[in-house]
C-alpha positions in Angstrom: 93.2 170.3 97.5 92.8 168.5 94.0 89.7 165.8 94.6 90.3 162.0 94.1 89.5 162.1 90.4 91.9 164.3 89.4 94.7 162.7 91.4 94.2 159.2 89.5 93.5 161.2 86.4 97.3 162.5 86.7 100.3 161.6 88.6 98.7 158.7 90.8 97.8 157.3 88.3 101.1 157.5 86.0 103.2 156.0 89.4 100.4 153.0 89.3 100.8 152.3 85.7 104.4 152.5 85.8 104.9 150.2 88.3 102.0 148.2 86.9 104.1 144.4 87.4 105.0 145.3 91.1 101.3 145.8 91.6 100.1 142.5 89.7 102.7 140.7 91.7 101.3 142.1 94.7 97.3 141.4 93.6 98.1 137.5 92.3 97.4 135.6 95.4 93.9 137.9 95.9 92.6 137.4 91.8 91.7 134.1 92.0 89.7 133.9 95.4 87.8 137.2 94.0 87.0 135.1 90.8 85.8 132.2 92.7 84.1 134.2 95.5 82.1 136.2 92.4 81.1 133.1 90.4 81.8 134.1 87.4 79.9 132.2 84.8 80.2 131.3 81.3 78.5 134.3 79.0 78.1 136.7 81.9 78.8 140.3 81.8 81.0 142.0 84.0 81.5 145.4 85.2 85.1 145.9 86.6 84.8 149.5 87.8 88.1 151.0 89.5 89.7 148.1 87.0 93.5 149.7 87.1 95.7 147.9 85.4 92.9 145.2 83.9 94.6 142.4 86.4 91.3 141.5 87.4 89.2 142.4 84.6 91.1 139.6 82.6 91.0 136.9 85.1 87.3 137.5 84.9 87.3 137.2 80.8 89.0 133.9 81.4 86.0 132.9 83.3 83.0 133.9 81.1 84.5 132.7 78.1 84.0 133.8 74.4 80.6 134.4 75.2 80.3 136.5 77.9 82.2 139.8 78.1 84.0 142.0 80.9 84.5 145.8 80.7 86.6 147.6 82.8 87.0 151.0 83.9 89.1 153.5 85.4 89.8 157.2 86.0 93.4 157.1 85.1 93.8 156.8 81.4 97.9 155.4 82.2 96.4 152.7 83.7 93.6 151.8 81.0 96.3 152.3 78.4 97.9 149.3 80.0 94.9 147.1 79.2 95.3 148.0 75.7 99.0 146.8 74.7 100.3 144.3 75.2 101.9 143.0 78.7 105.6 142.4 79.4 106.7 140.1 81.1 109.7 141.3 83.0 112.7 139.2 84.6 114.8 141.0 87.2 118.4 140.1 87.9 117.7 139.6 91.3 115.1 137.4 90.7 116.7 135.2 88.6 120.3 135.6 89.0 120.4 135.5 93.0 121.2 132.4 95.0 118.6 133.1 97.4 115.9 134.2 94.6 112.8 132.1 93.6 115.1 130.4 90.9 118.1 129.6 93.1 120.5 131.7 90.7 120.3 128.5 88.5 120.1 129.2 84.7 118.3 125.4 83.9 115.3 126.8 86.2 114.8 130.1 84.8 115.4 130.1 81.1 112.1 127.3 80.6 110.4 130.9 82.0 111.6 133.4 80.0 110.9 131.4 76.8 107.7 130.4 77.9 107.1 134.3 78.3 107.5 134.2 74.2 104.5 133.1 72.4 106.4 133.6 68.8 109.6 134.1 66.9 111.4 136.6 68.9 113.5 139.4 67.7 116.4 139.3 70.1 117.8 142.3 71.1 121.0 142.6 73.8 121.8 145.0 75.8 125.7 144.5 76.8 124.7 146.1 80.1 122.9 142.9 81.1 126.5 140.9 81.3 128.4 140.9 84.4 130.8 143.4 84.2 133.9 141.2 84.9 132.8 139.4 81.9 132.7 142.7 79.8 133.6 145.8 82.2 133.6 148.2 78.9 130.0 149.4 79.6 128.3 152.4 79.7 126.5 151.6 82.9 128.4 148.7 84.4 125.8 146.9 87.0 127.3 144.0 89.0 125.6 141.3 89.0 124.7 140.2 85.6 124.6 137.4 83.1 127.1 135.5 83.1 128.9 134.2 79.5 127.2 130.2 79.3 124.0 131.8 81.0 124.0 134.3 77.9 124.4 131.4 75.3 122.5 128.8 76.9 119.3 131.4 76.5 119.8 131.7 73.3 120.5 128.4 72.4 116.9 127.7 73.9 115.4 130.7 72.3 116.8 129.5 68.9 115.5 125.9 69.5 112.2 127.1 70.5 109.9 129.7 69.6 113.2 130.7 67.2 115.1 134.1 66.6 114.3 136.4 63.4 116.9 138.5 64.0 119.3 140.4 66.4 121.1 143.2 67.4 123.3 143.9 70.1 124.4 147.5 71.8 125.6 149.3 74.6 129.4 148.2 74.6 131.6 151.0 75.8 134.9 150.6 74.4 138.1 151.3 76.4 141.1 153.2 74.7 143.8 150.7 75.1 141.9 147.7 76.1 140.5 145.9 73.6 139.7 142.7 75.2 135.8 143.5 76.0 135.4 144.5 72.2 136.9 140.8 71.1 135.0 139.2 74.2 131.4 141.1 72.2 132.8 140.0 69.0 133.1 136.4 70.1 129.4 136.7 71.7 127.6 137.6 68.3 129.7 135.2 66.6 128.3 132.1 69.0 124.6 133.7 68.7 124.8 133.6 64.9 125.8 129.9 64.9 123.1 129.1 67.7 120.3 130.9 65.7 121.3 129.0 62.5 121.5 125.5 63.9 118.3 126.0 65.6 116.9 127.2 62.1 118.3 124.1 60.8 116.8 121.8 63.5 113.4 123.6 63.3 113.3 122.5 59.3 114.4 119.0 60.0 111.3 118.8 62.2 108.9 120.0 59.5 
């Protein structure tokens, strides 16, 4: 039987780290009363042993300020490695696209998010799996329900007129033999995103 160290050391600890947003979902109503219940201070030093995935570890940095400090550790090296690049913040369709989700399916309450998620200039790259498929069904791994066309644009119309897009790419299109609508439907996508990136480049120098 392989002791408790071990386990975290290897695959326990892998699941944990790759399902590390699940589990700070999960932990985000606890963090805070912890933090309070500890009293924290400014310039303390804190010892977060068993720290996982850092959730807690960082809450308590926010707490003791620049002039404290907070180490954290951990027997599972996927988990510490998390602590040490950088977090993303991940959207799931049926979080933001469902009717009954947190954001009521509405684009106007969702998008403020997923910019606010971006702390710079963003390099914007699309996946033409994340459309709806009866808005583009030429995919290689056509998932219903996904973005919808003024969804798409009114993203990046929000991206481009806020933290601003360096550049793009956009992949994953599957093209049909004898059916060239989806490839005209992709074609007319980029061609929108190019003109929303360079008006908000042209709004963003008006301002300055």
């Amino acid at each position: 039987m392989a002791d408790a160290g071990s386990e975290w050391a290897g695959e326990k600890g892998r699941f944990w780290a790759e399902h590390a947003d699940w589990f700070s979902a999960l932990l985000a109503d606890f963090i805070p009363t912890v933090v309070e219940g500890a009293a924290f201070g400014p310039g303390e030093r804190v010892l977060d042993v068993g720290c996982g995935g850092g959730d807690l570890s960082m809450a308590a940095a926010g707490a003791v300020g620049p002039g404290g400090s907070v180490l954290g550790v951990d027997l599972s090296a996927d988990e510490l490695l998390i602590e040490r690049t950088p977090r993303i913040r991940t959207f799931f369709a049926a979080e933001i696209l469902d009717p009954y989700g947190p954001y009521d399916g509405r684009a106007a309450r969702w998008i403020p998010d997923v910019v606010k998620a971006c702390t710079g200039p963003v390099y914007l790259t699309f996946d033409c799996d994340g459309l709806d498929p009866s808005i583009v069904p030429a995919l290689g791994t056509p998932e219903p329900g996904g973005l919808g066309w003024y969804d798409t644009l009114n993203l990046v119309r929000t991206l481009a007129d806020g933290p601003g897009i360096i550049g793009l790419d956009v992949s994953e299109i599957a093209p049909i033999e004898g059916f060239a609508a989806p490839q005209f439907s992709i074609a007319r996508l980029i061609y929108r995103m190019l003109g929303l990136i360079h008006v908000g480049r042209r709004r963003s120098s008006s301002v300055r």
